[in-house]
N, CA, C and O atoms as a GROMACS GRO file, in nm:
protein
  364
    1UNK      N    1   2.532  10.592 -10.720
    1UNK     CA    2   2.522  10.692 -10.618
    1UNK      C    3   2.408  10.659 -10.522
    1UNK      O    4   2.442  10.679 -10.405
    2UNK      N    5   2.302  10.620 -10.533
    2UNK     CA    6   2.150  10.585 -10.501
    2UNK      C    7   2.196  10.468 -10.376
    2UNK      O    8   2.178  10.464 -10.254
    3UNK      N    9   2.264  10.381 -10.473
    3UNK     CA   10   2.339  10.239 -10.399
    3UNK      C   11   2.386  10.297 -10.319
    3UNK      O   12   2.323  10.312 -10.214
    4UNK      N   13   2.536  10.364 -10.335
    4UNK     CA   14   2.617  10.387 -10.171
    4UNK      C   15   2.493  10.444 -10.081
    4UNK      O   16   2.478  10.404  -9.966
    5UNK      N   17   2.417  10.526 -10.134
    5UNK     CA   18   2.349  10.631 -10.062
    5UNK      C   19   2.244  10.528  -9.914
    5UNK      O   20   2.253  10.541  -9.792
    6UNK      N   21   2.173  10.453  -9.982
    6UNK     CA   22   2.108  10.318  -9.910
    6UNK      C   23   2.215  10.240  -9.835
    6UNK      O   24   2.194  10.199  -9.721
    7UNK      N   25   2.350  10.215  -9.910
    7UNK     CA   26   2.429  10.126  -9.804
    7UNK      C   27   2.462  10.228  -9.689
    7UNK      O   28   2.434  10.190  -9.575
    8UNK      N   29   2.511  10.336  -9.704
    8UNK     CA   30   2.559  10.442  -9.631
    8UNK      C   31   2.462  10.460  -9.478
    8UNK      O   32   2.499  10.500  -9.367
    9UNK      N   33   2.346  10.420  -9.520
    9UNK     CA   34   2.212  10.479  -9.441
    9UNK      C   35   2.208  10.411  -9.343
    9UNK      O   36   2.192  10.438  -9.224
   10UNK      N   37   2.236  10.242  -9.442
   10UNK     CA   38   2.160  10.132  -9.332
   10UNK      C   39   2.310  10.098  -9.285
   10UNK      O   40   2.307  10.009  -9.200
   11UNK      N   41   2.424  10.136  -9.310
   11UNK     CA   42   2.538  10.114  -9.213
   11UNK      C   43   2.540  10.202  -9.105
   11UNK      O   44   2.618  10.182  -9.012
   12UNK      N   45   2.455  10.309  -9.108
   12UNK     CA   46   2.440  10.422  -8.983
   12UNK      C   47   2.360  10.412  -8.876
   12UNK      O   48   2.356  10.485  -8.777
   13UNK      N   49   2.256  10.256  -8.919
   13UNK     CA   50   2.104  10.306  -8.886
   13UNK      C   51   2.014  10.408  -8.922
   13UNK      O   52   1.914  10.427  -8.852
   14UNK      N   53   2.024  10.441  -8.972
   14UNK     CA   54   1.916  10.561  -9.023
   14UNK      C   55   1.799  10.422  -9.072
   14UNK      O   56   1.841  10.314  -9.112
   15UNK      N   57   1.625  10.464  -9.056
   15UNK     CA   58   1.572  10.375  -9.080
   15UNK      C   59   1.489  10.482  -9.221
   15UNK      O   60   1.476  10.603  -9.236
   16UNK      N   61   1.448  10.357  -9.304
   16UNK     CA   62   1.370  10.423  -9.446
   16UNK      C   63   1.259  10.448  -9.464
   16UNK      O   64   1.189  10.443  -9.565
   17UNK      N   65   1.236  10.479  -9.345
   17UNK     CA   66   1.084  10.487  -9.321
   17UNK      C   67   1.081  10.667  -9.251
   17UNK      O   68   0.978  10.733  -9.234
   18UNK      N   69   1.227  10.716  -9.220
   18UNK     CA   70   1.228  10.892  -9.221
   18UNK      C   71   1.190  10.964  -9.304
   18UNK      O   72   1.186  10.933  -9.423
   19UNK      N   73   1.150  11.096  -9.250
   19UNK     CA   74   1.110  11.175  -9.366
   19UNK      C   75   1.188  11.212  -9.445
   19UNK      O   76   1.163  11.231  -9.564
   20UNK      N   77   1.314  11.233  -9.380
   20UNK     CA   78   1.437  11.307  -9.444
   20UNK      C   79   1.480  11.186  -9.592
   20UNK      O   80   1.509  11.215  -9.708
   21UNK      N   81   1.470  11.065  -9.534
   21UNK     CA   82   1.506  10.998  -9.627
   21UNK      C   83   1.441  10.955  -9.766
   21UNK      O   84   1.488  10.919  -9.873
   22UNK      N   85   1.299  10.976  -9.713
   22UNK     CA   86   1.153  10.960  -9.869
   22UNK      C   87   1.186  11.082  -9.909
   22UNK      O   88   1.214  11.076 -10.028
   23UNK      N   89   1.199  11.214  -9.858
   23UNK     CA   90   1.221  11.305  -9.920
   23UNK      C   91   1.330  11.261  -9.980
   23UNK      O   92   1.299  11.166 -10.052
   24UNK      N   93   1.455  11.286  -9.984
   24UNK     CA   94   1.575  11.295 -10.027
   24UNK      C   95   1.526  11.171 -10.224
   24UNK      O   96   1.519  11.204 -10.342
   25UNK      N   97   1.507  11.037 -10.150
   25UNK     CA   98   1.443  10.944 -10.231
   25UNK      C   99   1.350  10.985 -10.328
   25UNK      O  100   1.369  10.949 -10.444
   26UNK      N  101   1.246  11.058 -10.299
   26UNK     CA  102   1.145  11.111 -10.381
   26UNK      C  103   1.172  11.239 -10.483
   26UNK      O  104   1.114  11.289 -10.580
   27UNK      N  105   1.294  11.264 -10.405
   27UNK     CA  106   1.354  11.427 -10.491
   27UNK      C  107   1.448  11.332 -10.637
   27UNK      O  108   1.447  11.363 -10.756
   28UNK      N  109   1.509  11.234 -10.581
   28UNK     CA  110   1.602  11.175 -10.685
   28UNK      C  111   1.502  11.106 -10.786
   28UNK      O  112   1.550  11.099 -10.899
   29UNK      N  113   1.339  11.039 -10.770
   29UNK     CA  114   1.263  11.017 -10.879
   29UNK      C  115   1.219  11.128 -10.946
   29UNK      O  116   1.156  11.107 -11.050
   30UNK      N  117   1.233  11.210 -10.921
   30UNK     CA  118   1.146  11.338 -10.951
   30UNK      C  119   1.240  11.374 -11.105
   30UNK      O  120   1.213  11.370 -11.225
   31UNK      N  121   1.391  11.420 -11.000
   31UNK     CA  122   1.519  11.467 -11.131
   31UNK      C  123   1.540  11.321 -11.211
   31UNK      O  124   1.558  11.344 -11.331
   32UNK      N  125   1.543  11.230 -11.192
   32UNK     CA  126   1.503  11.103 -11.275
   32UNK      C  127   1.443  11.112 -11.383
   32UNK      O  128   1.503  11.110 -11.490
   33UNK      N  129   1.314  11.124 -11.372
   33UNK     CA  130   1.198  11.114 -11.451
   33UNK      C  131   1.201  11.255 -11.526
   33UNK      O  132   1.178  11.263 -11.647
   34UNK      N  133   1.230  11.364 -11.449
   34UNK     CA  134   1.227  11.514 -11.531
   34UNK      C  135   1.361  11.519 -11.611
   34UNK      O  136   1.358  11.596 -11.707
   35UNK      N  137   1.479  11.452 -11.589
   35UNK     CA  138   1.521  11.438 -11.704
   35UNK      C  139   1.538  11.335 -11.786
   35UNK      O  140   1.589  11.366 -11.894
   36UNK      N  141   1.501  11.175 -11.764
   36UNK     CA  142   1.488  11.116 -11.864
   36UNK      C  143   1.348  11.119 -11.959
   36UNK      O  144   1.366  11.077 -12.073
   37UNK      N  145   1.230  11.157 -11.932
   37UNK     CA  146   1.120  11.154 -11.936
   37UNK      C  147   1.111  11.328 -12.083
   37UNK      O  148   1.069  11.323 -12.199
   38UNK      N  149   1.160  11.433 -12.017
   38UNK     CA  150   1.132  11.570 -12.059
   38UNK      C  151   1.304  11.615 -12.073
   38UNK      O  152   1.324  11.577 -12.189
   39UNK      N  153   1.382  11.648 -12.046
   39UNK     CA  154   1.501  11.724 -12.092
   39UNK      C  155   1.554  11.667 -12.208
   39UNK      O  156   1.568  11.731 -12.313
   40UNK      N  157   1.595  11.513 -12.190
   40UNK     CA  158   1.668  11.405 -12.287
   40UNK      C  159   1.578  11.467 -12.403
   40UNK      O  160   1.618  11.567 -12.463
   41UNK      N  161   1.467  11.411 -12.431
   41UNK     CA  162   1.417  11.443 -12.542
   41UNK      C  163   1.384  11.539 -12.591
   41UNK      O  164   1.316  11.524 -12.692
   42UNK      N  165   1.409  11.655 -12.553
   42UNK     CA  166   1.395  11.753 -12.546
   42UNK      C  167   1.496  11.830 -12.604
   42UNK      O  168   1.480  11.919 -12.687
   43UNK      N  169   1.581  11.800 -12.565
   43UNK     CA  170   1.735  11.844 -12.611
   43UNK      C  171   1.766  11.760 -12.733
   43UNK      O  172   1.852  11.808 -12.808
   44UNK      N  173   1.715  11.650 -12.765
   44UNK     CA  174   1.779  11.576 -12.893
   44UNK      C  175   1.690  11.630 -13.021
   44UNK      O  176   1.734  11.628 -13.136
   45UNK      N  177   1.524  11.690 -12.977
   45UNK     CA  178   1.478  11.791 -13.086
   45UNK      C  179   1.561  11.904 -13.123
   45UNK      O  180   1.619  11.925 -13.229
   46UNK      N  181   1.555  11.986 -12.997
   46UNK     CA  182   1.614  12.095 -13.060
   46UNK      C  183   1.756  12.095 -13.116
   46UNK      O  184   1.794  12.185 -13.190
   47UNK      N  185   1.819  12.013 -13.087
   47UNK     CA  186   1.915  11.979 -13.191
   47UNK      C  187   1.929  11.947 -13.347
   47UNK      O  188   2.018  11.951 -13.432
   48UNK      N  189   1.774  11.908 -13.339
   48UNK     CA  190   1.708  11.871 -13.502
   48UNK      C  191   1.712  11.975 -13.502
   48UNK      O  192   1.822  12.029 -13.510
   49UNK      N  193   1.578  12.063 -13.491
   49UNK     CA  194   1.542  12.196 -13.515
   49UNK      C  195   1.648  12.269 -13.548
   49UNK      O  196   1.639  12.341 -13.647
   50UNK      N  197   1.769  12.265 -13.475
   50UNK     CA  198   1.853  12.401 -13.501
   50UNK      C  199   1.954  12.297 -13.631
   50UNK      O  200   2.032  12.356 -13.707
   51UNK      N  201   1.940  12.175 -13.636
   51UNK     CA  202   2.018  12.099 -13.778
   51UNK      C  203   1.949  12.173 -13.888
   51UNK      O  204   1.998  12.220 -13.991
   52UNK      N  205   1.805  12.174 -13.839
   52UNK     CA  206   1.717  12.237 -14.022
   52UNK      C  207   1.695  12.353 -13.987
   52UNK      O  208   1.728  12.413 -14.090
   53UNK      N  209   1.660  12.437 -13.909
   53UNK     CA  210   1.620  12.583 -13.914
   53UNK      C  211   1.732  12.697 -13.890
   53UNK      O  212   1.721  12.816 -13.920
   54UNK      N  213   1.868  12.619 -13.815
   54UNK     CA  214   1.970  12.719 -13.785
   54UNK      C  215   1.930  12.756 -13.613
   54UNK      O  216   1.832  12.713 -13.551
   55UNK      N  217   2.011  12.823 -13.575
   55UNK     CA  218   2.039  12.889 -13.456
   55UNK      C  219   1.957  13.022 -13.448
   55UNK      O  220   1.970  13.091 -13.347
   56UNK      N  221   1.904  13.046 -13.510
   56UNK     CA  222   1.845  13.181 -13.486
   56UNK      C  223   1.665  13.180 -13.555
   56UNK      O  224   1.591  13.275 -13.580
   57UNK      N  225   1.646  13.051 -13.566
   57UNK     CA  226   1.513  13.102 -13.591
   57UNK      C  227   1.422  13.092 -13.430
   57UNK      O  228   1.465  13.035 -13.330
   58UNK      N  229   1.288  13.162 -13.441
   58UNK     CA  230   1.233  13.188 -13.325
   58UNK      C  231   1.182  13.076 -13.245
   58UNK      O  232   1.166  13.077 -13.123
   59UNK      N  233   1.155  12.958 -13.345
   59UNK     CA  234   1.118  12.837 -13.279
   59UNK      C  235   1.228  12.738 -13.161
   59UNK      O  236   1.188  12.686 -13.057
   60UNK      N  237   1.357  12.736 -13.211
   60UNK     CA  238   1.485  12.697 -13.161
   60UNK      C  239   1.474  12.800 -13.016
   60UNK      O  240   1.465  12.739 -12.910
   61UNK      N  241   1.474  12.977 -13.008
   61UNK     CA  242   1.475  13.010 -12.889
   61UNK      C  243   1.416  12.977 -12.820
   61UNK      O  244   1.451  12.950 -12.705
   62UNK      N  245   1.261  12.962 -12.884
   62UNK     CA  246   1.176  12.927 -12.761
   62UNK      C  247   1.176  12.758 -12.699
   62UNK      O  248   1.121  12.725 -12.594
   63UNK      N  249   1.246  12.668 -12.788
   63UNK     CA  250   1.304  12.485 -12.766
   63UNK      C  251   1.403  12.554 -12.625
   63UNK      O  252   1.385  12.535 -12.505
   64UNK      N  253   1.480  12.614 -12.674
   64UNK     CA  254   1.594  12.676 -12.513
   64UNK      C  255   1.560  12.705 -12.426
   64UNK      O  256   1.609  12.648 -12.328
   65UNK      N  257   1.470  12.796 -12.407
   65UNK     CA  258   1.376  12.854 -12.307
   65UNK      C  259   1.290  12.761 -12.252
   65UNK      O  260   1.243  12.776 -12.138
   66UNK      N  261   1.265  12.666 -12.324
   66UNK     CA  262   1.166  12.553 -12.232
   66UNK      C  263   1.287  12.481 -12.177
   66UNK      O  264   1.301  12.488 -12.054
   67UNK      N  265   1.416  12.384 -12.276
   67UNK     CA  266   1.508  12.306 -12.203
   67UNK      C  267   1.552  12.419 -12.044
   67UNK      O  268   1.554  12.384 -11.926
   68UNK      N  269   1.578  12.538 -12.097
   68UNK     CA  270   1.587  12.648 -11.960
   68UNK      C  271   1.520  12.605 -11.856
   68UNK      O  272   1.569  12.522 -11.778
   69UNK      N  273   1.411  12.651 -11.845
   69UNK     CA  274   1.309  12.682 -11.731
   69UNK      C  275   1.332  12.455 -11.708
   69UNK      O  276   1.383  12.421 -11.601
   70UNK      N  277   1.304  12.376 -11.776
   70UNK     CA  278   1.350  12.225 -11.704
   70UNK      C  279   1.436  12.214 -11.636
   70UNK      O  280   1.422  12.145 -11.535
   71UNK      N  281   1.578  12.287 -11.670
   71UNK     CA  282   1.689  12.281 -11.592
   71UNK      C  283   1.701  12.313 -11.510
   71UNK      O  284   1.786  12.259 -11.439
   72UNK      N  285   1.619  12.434 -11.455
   72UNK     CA  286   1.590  12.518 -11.343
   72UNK      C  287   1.524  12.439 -11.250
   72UNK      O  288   1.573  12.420 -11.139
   73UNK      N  289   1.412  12.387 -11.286
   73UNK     CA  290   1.347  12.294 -11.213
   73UNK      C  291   1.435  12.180 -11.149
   73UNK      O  292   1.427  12.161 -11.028
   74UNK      N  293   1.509  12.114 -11.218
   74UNK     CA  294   1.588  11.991 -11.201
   74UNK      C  295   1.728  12.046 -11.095
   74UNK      O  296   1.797  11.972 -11.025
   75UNK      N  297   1.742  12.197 -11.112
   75UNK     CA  298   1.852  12.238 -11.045
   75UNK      C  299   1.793  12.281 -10.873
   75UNK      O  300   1.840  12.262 -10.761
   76UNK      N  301   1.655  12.352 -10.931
   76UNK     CA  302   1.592  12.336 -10.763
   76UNK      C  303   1.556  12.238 -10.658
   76UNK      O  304   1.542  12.266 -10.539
   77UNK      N  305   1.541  12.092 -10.722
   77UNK     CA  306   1.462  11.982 -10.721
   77UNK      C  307   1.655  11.952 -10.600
   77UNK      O  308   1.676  11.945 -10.479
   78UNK      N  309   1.724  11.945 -10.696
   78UNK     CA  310   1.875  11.882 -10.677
   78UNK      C  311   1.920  11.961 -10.550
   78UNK      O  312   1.973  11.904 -10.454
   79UNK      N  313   1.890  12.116 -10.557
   79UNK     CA  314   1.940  12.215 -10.421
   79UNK      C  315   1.840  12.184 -10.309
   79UNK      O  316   1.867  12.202 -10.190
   80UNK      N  317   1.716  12.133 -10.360
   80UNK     CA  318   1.645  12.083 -10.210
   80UNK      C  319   1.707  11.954 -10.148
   80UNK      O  320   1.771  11.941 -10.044
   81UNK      N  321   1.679  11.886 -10.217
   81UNK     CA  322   1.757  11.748 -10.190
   81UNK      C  323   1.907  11.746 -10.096
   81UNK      O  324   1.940  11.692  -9.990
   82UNK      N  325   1.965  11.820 -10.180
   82UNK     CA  326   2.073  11.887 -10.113
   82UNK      C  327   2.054  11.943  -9.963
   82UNK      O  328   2.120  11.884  -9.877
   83UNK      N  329   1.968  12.053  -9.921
   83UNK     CA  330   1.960  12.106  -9.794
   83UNK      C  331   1.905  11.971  -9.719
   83UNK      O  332   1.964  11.948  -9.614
   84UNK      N  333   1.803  11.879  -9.753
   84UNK     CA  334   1.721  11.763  -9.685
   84UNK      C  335   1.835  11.678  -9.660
   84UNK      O  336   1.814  11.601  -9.566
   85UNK      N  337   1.964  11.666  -9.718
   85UNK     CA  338   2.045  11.567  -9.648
   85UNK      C  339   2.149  11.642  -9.527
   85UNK      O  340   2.201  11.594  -9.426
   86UNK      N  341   2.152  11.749  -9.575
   86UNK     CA  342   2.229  11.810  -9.454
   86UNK      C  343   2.135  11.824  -9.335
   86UNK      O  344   2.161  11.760  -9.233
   87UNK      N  345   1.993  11.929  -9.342
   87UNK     CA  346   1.930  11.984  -9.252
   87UNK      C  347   1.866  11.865  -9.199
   87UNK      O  348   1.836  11.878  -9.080
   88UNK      N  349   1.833  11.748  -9.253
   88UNK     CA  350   1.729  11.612  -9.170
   88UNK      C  351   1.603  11.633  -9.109
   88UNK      O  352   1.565  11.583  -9.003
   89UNK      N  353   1.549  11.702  -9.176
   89UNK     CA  354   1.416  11.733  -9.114
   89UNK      C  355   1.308  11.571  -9.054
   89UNK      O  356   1.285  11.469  -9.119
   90UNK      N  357   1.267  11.604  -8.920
   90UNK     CA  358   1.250  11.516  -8.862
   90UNK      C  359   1.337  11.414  -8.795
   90UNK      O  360   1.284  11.316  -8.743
   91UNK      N  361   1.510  11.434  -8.792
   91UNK     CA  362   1.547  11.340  -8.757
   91UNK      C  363   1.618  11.327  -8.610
   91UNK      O  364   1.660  11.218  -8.571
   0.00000   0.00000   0.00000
């Protein structure tokens, strides 16, 4: 996706040195890193956790509630990114 996204750019002219485009770029390291870095592993604990403690102990809700509030992040991160390729700020 990253690939077309760069071929797409420089078949338009668009140059990579826009804001619109480090943004857009900098939003995709961000959900990158926030989920290979923090969700991935994150999610393969609490999968332990709820293998040995079950679904209902208090530690497992609160493993959800953190994968939660990451996803949220990664979903805002993704809806900005989103408006920065439509809206082009600076371009």
């Amino acid at each position: 996706m990253v690939v077309f996204g760069v071929w797409l750019g420089a078949s338009q002219g668009f140059r990579f040195g826009d804001a619109w485009l480090v943004l857009g770029l900098v939003g995709f390291a961000v959900c990158f890193v926030l989920v290979a870095g923090y969700l991935g592993p994150a999610t393969v604990r609490l999968r332990q956790l709820i293998a040995h403690r079950g679904a209902d102990d208090p530690a497992v809700a609160a493993g959800v509630r953190r994968v939660l509030a990451g996803s949220r992040i990664d979903l805002a991160v993704l809806v900005a990114i989103m408006l920065d390729m439509v809206v082009k700020p600076g371009a």
